[in-house]
Every structure is written in structure tokens, then in C-alpha cells.
N, C-alpha and C positions, 0 to 999 in steps of 0.2 A: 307594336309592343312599346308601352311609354317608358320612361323611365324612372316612375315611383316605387319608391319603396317596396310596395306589394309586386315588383318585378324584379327587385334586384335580388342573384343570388343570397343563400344564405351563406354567411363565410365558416370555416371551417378550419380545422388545427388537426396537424397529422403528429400522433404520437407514435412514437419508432424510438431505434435503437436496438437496446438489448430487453425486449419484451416478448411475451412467447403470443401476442395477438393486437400489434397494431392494429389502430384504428386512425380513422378522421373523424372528429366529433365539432359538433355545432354548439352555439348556446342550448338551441333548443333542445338536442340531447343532455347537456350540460345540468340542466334544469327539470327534465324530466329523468335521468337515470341516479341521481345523486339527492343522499340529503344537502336542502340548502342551510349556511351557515352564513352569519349574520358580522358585520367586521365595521364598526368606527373607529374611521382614522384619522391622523391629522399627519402628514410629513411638509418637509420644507423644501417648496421647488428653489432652487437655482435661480431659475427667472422673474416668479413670479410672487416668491415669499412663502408661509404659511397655505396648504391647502388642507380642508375639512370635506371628506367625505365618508358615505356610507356603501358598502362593497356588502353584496350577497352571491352565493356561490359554493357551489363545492369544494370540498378541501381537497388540493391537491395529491397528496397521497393516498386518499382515496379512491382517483380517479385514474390514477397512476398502476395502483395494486390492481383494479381490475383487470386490467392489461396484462397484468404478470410476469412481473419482473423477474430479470433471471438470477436473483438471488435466491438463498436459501432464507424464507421467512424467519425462521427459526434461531439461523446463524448471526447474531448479533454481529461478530467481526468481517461477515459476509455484507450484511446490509451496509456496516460503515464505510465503503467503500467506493458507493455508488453515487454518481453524479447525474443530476438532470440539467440541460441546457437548455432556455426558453427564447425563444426567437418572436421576434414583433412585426409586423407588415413592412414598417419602415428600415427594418434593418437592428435595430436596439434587441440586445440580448443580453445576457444574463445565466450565473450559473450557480445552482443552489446543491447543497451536500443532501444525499438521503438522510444521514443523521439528524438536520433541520427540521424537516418534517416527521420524522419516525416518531412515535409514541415512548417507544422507548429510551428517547434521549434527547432532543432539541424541542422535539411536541410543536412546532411553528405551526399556527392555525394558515396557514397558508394555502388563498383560493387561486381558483379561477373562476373570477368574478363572471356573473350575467348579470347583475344591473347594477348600476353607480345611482344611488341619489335618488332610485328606484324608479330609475330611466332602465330599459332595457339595451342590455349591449349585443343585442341581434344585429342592427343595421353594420357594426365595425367590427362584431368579434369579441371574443371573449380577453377577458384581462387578468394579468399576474399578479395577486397584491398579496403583500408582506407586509402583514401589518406592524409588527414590529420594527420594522426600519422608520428611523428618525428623517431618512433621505430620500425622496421618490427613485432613483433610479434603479433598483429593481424592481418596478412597478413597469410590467412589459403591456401594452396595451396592442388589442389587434394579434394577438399571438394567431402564429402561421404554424408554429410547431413547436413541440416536447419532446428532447432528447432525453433518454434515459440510459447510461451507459455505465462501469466500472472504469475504473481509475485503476492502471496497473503501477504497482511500484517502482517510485523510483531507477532508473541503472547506478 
């Protein structure tokens, strides 16, 4: 067994939480179960200045709903209260509000990307882009998993 590409596992992301049908999903699922959505960005690394790319990919709350979140769809003040946590190979994580992506309120086109640049993100995994952020860091690449849970109030 060599050690090309055409050998190395496909990587994969476990979405859990409070979902009524975890799954582990691939790019190639990614890509074939989802419409793909088209995202130019530009944010500004830290280290390295100005970056320009182009992200395709399913929209996260799509991909999320399929799953079935244990909210009530319906119940707007139900939905606002749920949180999804995204975790990267490396360790880098990130936590975005359902409102952000919900249609009915923040609408954030927000993927998980399968190809940067129209490079496919099979060999490393799928990635979290926000396009609306001015700052990469929540831009999770290599996602290992998606938490989906509620936020209980305050004590």
C-alpha cells in the first residue's frame, strides 16, 4: 500500500450534539448531498495580510437541518437559542449562533466549503467559511466536527 493520495483515507466530520440523526459526513458527501453555493472572499490574516479566495460548498444550515435539530422549526424563540461549535484537525474552534445562519434572521451564507480556488478539499477536509467576517479566524479548516446544542439560560 503506497502512500498516495488514491490511498489515503477520505477525512471525515462527525456532526452530533442535540440532533435527532448524527452523522460523519465527507466532502464527497458534502458535494453530492447538497446544493453547492459559490462564496468570494477576501479577510485579513494576522500573519500574512490580505487573503483572496473563492469557497464552494454547502450552506451550513442546510446541512445542519438535515440532521434535525432538536428544535422546534417553527418556534423562532426556540431556534434563537442554539449554538453550533466547529472544531478543526488542529485544534482551532469556533462558535457561531443559529440565528447567524437561520433565514429568518442573520441569513449568513455560511459553508462548509469542498473546494478553495477550485482545488478540491478532499485530501484535508472540509472547511468553515464565513464569509462575512473581515478576519479569518473563524474560518475552521480540516473540520473534525459540528456541535449543534442549546444554550440554557443564564442562573
Amino acid at each position: 500500500m503506497g502512500g498516495g493520495r488514491a490511498d489515503a483515507p477520505l477525512r471525515s466530520f462527525a456532526l452530533t450534539g442535540e440532533v435527532r440523526r448524527p452523522v460523519a459526513l465527507t466532502v464527497r458527501d458534502l458535494r453530492g448531498g447538497w446544493p453547492q453555493h459559490r462564496a468570494a472572499v477576501t479577510f485579513d490574516c494576522a500573519t500574512g495580510g490580505p487573503r483572496n479566495h473563492t469557497f464552494e460548498g454547502p450552506l451550513l444550515r442546510e446541512v445542519v437541518s438535515a440532521s434535525g435539530p432538536a428544535f422546534d422549526p417553527r418556534g423562532r424563540k426556540d431556534r434563537s437559542r442554539f449554538l453550533l461549535a466547529v472544531t478543526g484537525r488542529d485544534g482551532h474552534h469556533t462558535v457561531l449562533s443559529w440565528a447567524e445562519i437561520d433565514a429568518d434572521f442573520g441569513d449568513a451564507p455560511v459553508l462548509l466549503a469542498t473546494r478553495m480556488d477550485g482545488r478540491s478539499l478532499e485530501p484535508e477536509g472540509s472547511q468553515l467559511v464565513v464569509p462575512s467576517d473581515r478576519c479569518g479566524a473563524r474560518y475552521v479548516s480540516a473540520i473534525t466536527r459540528v456541535w449543534v446544542g442549546g444554550c440554557a439560560s443564564p442562573p
